[in-house]
N, C-alpha and C positions, 0 to 999 in steps of 0.2 A: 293445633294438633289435628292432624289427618288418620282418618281409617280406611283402609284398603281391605275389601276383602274377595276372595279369590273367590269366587262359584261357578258351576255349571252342573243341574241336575243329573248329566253322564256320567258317569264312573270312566276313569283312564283315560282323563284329557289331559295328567299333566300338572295337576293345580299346587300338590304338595312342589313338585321339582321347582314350578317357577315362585314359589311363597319362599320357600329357604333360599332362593338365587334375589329375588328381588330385594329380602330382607336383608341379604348380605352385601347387596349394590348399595342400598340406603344406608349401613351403618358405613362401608368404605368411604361413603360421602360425607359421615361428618354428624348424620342424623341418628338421634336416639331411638333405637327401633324394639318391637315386641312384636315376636310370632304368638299366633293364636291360633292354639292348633283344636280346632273345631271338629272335627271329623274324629266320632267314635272308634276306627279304628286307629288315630294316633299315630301316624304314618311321621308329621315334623316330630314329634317327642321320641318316636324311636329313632329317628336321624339324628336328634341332637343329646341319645346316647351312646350314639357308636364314634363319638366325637373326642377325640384325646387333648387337642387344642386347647383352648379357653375358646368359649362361644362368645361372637362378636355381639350376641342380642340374648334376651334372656327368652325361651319357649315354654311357653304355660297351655295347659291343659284343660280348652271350657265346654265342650262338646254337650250343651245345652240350650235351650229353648228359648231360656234365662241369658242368652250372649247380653244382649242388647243395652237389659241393666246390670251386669257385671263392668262393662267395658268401662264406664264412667271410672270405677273405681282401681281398674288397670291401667289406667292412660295416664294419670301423675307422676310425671317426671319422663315422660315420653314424647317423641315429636311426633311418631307413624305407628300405629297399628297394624300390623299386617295378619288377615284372617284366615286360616285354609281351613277353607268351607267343605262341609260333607255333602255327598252327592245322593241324591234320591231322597232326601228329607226336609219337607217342604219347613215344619217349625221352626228346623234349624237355619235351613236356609232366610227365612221370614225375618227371624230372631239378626242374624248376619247383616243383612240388609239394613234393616232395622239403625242397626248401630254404627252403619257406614258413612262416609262421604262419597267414597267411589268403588265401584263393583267392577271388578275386573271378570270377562266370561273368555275361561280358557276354550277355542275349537281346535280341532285338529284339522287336516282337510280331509274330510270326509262328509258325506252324506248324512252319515247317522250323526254325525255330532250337530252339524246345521241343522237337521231337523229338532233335533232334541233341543235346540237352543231357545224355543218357543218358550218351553214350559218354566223355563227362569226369567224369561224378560215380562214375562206376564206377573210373576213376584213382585219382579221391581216395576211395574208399572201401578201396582196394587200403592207400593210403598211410596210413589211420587205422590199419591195424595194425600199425605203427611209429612213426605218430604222432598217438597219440590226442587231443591236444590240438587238431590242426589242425581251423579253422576253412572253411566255404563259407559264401557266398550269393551270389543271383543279384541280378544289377545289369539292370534293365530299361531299356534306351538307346534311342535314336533312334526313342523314342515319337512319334506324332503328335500335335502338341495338339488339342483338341476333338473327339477321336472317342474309341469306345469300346474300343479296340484295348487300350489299357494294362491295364484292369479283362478283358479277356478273357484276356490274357497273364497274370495275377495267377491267374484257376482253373487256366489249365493247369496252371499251376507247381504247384499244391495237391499235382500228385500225385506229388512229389516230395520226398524227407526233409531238402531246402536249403530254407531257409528262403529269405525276396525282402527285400532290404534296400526299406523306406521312398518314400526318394527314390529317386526315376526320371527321366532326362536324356530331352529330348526333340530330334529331330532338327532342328536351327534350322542357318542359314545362317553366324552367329556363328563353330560352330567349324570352317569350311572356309577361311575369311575367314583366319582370325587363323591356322593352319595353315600357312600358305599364306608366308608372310612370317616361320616358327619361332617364333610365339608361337600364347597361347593366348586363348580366352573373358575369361579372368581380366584378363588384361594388356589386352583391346584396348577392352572394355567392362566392367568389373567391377561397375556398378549394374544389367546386362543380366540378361536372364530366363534366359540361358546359364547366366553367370556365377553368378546364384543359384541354380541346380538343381548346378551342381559345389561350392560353400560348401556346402551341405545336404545333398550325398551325402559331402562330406569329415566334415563332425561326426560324421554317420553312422560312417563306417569308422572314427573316431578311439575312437568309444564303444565300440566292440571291441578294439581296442588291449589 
């Protein structure tokens, strides 16, 4: 049983869209999945009820301090955890960590998110000496296609001891659309350019696993 959880002390990287696409990549695949929607404003739990569908994973609500030892009790009868972590709150994010195997840090290409990306890997470095095995890397999202912003966002990153997973999501219309109605990328166009940069960021994270 694996836990993933999505953080980045920024606000507006991204993290709710790729937790409900990741989580919907993991169940297509076959894996018993659970969103954990962490963040006090509830952002996956109000997605997953604007949802008329049947929901492919079940989204529970733990936006506490407390994550760490609730999860134990949540993960019975699940292969994946998926976290969407709140931003600017360190307990929670502690708590997140805490209860992870692998920390996903969403950036955007910008400045300000790379800089801000300090103040979460300094958590998870806190948390490696307790738990040496936990894993980061950084998820570069809502790239713009055809400029050179992604490959800029890849040096900054250099100087940082998290590695940058691969695949990188870029900012398409796709997952606002499908949002918008409690679905996702996957579900509303799955041969879409969305749809394949979330397939190719999932094999990614699975090969960590």
């Amino acid at each position: 049983m694996s836990v993933i959880a999505l953080l980045n002390q920024k606000g507006g990287v991204g993290k709710t869209t790729l937790s409900i696409n990741i989580a919907t990549g993991l169940a297509m695949a076959g894996r018993k999945v659970m969103l954990v929607d962490a963040d006090p404003q509830g952002s996956a739990l109000d997605w997953s009820a604007q949802r008329t569908n049947d929901l492919l994973f079940p989204v529970v609500g733990v936006p506490k301090p407390t994550l760490h030892r609730e999860i134990p009790n949540l993960k019975k009868g699940f292969e994946t955890i998926i976290i969407d972590g709140a931003p600017r709150t360190n307990e929670l994010a502690r708590s997140a960590i805490i209860a992870s195997d692998l920390v996903l840090i969403p950036v955007q290409p910008s400045p300000f998110d790379v800089w801000a990306a300090q103040e979460i890997i300094d958590i998870i470095n806190e948390a490696t000496i307790t738990k040496p095995d936990l894993k980061a890397r950084f998820v570069i999202n809502r790239r713009f296609p055809n400029t050179t912003l992604g490959a800029e966002v890849l040096d900054a990153l250099k100087g940082f001891e998290v590695p940058v997973l691969k695949s990188m999501v870029c900012n398409r219309t796709d997952f606002a659309k499908a949002a918008k109605d409690g679905l996702t990328a996957l579900e509303t166009d799955p041969d879409g350019l969305a749809a394949q940069e979330i397939k190719a960021l999932v094999k990614e994270i699975l090969s960590l696993l």
